[in-house]
C-alpha positions in Angstrom: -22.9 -0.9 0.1 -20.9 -4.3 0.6 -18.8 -4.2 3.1 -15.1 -5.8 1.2 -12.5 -5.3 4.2 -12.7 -9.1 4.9 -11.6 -9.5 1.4 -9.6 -6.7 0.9 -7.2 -6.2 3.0 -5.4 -9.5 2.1 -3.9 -8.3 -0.7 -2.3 -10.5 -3.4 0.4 -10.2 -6.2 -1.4 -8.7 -8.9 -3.3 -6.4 -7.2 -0.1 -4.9 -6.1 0.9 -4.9 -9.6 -2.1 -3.1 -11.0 -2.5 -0.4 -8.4 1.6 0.1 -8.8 1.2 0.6 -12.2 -0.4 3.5 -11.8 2.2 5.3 -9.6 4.0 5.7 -13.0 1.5 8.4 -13.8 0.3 11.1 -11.0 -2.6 13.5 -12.2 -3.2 16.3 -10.9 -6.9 17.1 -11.4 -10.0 19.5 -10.2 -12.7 16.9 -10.5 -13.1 13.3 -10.4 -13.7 12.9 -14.1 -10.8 14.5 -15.6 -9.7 11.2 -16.4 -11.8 8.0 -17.3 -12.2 4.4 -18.2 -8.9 2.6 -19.4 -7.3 5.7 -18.3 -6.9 4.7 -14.9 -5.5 1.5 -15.4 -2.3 3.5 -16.0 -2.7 6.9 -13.7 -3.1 7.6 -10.2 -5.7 11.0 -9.4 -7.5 12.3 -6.3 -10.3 15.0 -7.5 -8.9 18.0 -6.4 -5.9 17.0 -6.2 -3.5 19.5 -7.8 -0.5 19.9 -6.7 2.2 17.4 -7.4 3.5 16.8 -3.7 -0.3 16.3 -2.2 -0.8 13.8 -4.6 1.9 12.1 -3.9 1.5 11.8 -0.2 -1.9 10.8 -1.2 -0.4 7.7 -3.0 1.9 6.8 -0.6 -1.2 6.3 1.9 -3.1 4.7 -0.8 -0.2 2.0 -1.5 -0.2 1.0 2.3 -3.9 0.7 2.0 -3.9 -1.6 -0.9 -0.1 -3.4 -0.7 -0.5 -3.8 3.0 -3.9 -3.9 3.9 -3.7 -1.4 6.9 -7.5 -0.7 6.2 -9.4 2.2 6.3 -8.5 3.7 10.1 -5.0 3.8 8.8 -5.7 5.4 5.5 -8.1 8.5 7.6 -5.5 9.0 10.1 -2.8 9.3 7.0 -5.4 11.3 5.2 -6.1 14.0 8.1 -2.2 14.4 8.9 -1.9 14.8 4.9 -4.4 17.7 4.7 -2.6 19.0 7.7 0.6 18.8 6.4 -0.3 20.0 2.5 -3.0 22.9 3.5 -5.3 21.2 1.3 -8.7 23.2 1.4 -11.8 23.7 -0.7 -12.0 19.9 -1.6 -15.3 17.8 -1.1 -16.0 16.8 2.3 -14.0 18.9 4.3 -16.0 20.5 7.3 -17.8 18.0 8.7 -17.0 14.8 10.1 -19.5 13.1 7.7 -17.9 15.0 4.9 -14.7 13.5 5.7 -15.9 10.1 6.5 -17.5 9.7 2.8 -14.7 11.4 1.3 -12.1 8.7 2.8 -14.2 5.8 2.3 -14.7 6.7 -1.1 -11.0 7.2 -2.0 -9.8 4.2 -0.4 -12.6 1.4 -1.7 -12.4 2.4 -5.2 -8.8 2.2 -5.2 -9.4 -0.7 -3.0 -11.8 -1.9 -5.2 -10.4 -1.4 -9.2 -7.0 -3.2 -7.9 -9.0 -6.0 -6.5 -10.9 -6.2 -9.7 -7.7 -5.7 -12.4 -5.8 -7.9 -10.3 -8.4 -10.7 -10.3 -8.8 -9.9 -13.7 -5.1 -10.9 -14.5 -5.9 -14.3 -12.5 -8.2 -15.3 -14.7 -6.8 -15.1 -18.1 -3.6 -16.2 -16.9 -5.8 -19.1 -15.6 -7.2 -19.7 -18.8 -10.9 -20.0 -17.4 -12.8 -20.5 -20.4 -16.8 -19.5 -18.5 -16.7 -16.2 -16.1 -19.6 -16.1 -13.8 -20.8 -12.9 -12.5 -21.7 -12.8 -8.9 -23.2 -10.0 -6.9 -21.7 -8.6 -3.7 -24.7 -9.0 -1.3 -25.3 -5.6 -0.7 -27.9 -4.9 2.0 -29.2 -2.3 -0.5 -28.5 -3.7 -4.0 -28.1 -2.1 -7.3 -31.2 -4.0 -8.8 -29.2 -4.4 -12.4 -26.2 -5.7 -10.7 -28.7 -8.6 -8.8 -30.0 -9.2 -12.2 -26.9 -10.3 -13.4 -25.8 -12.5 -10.3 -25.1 -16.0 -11.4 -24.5 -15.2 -15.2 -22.5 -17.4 -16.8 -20.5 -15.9 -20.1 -17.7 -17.3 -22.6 -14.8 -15.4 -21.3 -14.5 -13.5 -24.5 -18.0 -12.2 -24.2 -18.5 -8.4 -25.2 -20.6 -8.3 -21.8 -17.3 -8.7 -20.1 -15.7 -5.2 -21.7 -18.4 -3.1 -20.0 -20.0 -4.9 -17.2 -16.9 -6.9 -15.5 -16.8 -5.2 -12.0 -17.0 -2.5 -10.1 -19.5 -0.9 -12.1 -20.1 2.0 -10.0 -19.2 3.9 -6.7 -18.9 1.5 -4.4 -19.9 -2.0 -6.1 -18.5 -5.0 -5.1 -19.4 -7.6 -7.3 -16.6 -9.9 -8.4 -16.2 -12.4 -11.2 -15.3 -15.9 -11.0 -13.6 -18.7 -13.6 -14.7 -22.1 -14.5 -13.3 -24.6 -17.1 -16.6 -26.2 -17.6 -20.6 -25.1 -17.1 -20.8 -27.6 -14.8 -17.6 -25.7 -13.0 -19.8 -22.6 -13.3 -22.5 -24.1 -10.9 -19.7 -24.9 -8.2 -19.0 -21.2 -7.9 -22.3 -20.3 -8.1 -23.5 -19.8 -11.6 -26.3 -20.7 -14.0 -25.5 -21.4 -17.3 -28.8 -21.6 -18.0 -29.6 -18.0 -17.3 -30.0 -15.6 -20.1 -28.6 -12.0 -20.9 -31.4 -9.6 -19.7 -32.9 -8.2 -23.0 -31.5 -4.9 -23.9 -28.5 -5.6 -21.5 -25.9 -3.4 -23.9 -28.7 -0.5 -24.5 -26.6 2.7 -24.0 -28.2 5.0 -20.9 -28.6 8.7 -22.5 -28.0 10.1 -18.7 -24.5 8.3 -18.3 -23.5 7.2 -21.6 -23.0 4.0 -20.1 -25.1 0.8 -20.7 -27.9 0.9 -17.9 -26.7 -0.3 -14.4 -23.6 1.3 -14.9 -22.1 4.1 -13.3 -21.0 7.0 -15.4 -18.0 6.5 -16.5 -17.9 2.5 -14.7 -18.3 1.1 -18.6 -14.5 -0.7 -18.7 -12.9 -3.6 -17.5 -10.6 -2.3 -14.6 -7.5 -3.7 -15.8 -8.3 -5.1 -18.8 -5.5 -3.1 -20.6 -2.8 -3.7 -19.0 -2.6 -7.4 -18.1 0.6 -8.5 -19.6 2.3 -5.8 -17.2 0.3 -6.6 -14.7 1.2 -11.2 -14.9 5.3 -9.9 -15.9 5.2 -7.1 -12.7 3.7 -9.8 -10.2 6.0 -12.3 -11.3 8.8 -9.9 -9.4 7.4 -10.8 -6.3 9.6 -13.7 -5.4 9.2 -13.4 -1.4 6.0 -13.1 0.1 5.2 -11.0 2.0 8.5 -8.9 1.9 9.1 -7.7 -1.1 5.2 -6.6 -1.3 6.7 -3.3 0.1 9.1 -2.4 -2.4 8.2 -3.9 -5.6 7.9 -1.9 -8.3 9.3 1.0 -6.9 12.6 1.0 -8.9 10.8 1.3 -12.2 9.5 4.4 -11.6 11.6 7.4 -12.9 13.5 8.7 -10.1 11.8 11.8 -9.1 8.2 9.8 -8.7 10.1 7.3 -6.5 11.8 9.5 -4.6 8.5 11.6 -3.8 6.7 8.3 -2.8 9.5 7.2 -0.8 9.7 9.9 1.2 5.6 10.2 1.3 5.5 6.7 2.9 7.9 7.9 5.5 6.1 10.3 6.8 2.4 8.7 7.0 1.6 8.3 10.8 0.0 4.8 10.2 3.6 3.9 9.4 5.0 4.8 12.4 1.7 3.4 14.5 3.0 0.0 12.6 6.6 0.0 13.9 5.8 0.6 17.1 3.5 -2.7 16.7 6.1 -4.7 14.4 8.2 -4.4 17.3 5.8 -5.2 20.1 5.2 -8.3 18.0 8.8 -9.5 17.7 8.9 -8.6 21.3 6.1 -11.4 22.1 4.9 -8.2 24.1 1.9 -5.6 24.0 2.1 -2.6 26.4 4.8 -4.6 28.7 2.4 -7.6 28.9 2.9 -11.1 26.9 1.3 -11.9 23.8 -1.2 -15.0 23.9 -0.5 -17.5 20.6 1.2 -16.7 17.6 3.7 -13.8 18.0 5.1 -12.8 14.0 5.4 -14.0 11.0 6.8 -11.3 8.8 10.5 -10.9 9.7 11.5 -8.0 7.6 9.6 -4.4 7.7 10.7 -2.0 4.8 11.4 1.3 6.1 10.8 2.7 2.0 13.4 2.7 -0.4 16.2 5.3 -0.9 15.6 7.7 -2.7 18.3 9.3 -5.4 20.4 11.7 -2.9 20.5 9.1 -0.7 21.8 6.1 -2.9 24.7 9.1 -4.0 25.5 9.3 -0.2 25.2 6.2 1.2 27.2 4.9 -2.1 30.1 7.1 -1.7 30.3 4.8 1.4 29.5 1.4 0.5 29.3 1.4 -3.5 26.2 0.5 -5.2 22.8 0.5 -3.4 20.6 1.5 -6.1 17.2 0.1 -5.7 17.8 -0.7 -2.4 15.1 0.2 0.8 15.7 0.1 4.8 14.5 -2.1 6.3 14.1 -3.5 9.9 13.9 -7.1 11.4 12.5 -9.4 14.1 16.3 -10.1 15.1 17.3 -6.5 15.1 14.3 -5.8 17.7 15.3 -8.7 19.8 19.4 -7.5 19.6 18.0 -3.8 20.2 16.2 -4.6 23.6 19.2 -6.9 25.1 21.4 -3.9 24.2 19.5 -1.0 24.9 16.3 -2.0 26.5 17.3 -2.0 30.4 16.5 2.0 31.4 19.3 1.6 34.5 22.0 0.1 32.0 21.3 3.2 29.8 21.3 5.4 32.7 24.4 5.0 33.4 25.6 5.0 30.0 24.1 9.0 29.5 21.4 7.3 27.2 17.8 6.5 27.1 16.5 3.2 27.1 14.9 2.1 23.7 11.2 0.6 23.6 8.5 -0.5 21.3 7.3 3.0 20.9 10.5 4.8 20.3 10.8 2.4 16.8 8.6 5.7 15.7 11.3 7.5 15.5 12.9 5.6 12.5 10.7 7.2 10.0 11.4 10.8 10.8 15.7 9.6 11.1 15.7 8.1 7.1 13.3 11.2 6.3 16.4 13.8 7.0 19.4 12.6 9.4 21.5 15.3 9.6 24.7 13.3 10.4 26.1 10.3 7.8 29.3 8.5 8.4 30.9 5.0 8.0 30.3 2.5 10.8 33.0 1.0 12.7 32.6 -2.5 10.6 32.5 -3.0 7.2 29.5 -2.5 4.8 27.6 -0.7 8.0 26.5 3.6 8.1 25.7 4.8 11.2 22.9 8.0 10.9 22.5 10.8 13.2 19.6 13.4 13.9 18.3 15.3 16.7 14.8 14.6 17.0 12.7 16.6 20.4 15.5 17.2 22.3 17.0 13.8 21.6 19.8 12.6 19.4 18.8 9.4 17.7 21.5 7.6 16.4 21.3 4.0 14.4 23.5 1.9 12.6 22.4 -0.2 8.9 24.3 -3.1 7.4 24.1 -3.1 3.5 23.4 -6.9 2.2 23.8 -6.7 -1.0 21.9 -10.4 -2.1 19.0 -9.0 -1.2 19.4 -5.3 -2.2 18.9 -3.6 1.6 19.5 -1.6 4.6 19.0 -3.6 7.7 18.9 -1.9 10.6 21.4 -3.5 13.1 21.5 -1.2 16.3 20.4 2.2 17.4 20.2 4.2 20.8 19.3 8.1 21.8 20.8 10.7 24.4 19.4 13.7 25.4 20.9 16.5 23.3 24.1 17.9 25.2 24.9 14.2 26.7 28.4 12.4 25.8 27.3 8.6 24.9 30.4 6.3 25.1 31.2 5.0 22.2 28.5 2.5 20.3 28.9 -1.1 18.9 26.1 -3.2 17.9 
């Protein structure tokens, strides 16, 4: 099996737009071919997956996977706190750390895999490549009809293309490149001399698939939605940013809402604040980071969901469509103001660190207290968290339709903080 993380987990517009697409459309099913070919160009499903809530924590762990390339650690430690949390028995895998290992893997490369594909599909006709060239994934242990057809080079409009363009089965990476000319094609590695292997389209009577394909692997990933797919990627206008919230707001409300609040609680999320912060911080475990320190200033935090935009708006008007998020400025004001553990001491508080950015998650997941901050356009939320009461202030900027965070501190629950101000 090829081994696609290098590749993978740089994720690019129209992936983003392809795997989103199907967030529209949660199945619940018992077995992994409930739903087939073009099918799943529009619907998100996890064999076994029934029940509406699982399978949408499920797709909130899938989404970081593929929108933010967290790779497949993440995804496992997301899936096992999922199971956890959901009671999900009985589905294939479970019991064995082997059985759990395949089961992940295979979850996370095909989704990993059929975004790649539909999105790369949407590059090329938006490219206008007239020649596609099929070229196989280098696989240790190839899929000898997939090697056969390395290096094929095919009119774009080909009927090979409707059945064959990859993956065509669990776990295949081939990929497709464009060319404008044959003599293109031999750049990327084709030969337009080569031939269609004779009998290439003959249907298989044990998968109903022409052979070399996987049952039920006889579509173009994609293919049938690529004019959503070029119009949802054109959204993205800052990269990498908005990455973690386009999209969103053209779900219906209930669907985002559930993801929203799925994403929040995925512990790979948290794992990441803790780093986002370390990195603006120029720090790792106390200790200086060598070379670059961050690039991505903004971290959403997941987008508000319906109850929330009717609570926070009785406060500062409109924030529909809007997320939480935190930045590399905040982190930097946040230490100067609450970093030093004697300055807090004194103040009845408890100094704030890279690790305690954890806690913002579980805050936006249920604060129990809501009220206007002591500026204009700014909330300050509330909620006792392990013996702690976690407090933090946003700042709504409307231009860019968000939450930044701006402050936040914690006492120990029974303390008397002084008053706050960012």
């Amino acid at each position: 099996m090829v081994n696609a993380a290098g590749v993978l987990r740089q994720p690019f517009k129209e992936q983003v737009a392809a795997y989103r697409l199907r967030l529209g459309e949660l199945v619940p099913t018992a077995r992994w071919d409930d739903i087939e070919r073009e099918a799943h160009d529009r619907a998100f499903m996890v064999a076994g997956a029934a029940k509406a809530d699982l399978l949408a924590d499920l797709a909130a762990a899938v989404d970081r996977a593929v929108t933010e390339g967290t790779g497949i650690e993440a995804f496992r430690k997301d899936f096992r706190a999922i199971v956890e949390r959901r009671g999900w028995h009985g589905w294939t895998g479970e019991g064995t750390a082997a059985g759990e290992a395949w089961r992940t893997r295979t979850i996370y490369k095909t989704n990993m895999l059929t975004s790649y594909a539909a999105g790369r599909h949407a590059q090329l006709r938006a490219g206008g490549f007239d020649f596609w060239v099929y070229r196989h994934s280098g696989a240790e242990h190839p899929r000898l009809d997939h090697l056969s057809w390395n290096g094929l080079v095919l009119e774009a409009d080909h009927p090979f293309w409707a059945q064959h363009y990859p993956p065509n089965g669990w776990g295949c990476g081939c990929k497709v490149r464009g060319a404008h000319s044959r003599r293109g094609a031999r750049r990327v590695g084709g030969d337009p001399d080569k031939a269609l292997p004779e009998g290439w389209d003959a249907i298989d009577p044990k998968t109903g698939a022409p052979k070399g394909l996987g049952k039920g692997w006889d579509y173009a990933p994609g293919a049938s939605v690529q004019a959503e797919i070029r119009a949802s990627a054109e959204k993205v206008v800052r990269w990498p940013y908005e990455i973690g919230k386009a999209y969103m707001t053209s779900l219906p409300p209930a669907q985002a809402d559930a993801l929203s609040q799925a994403y929040r609680r995925l512990p790979s999320l948290a794992d990441d604040l803790r780093r986002y912060a370390e990195r603006a911080l120029g720090e790792r475990n106390g200790a200086p980071i060598a070379g670059p320190v961050l690039q991505e200033k903004t971290r959403t935090l997941g987008l508000l969901t319906s109850d929330q935009q009717t609570e926070v708006g009785a406060i500062l008007g409109d924030v529909a469509g809007f997320d939480f998020v935190m930045t590399s400025p905040a982190v930097e004001h946040i230490r100067a103001r609450h970093g030093d553990p004697e300055t807090e001491r004194r103040r009845g508080q408890i100094a704030i660190g890279p690790a305690d950015y954890r806690l913002l998650p579980l805050l936006l997941a249920g604060w129990d207290e809501l009220k206007a901050g002591e500026e204009p356009e700014r909330i300050q939320v509330s909620r006792t968290i392990g013996g702690e009461r976690v407090h933090a202030i946003f700042e709504r900027r409307a231009n860019r339709r968000l939450l930044a965070l701006i402050t936040m501190w914690r006492v120990k629950v029974g303390g008397a903080p002084r008053s706050q101000r960012p």
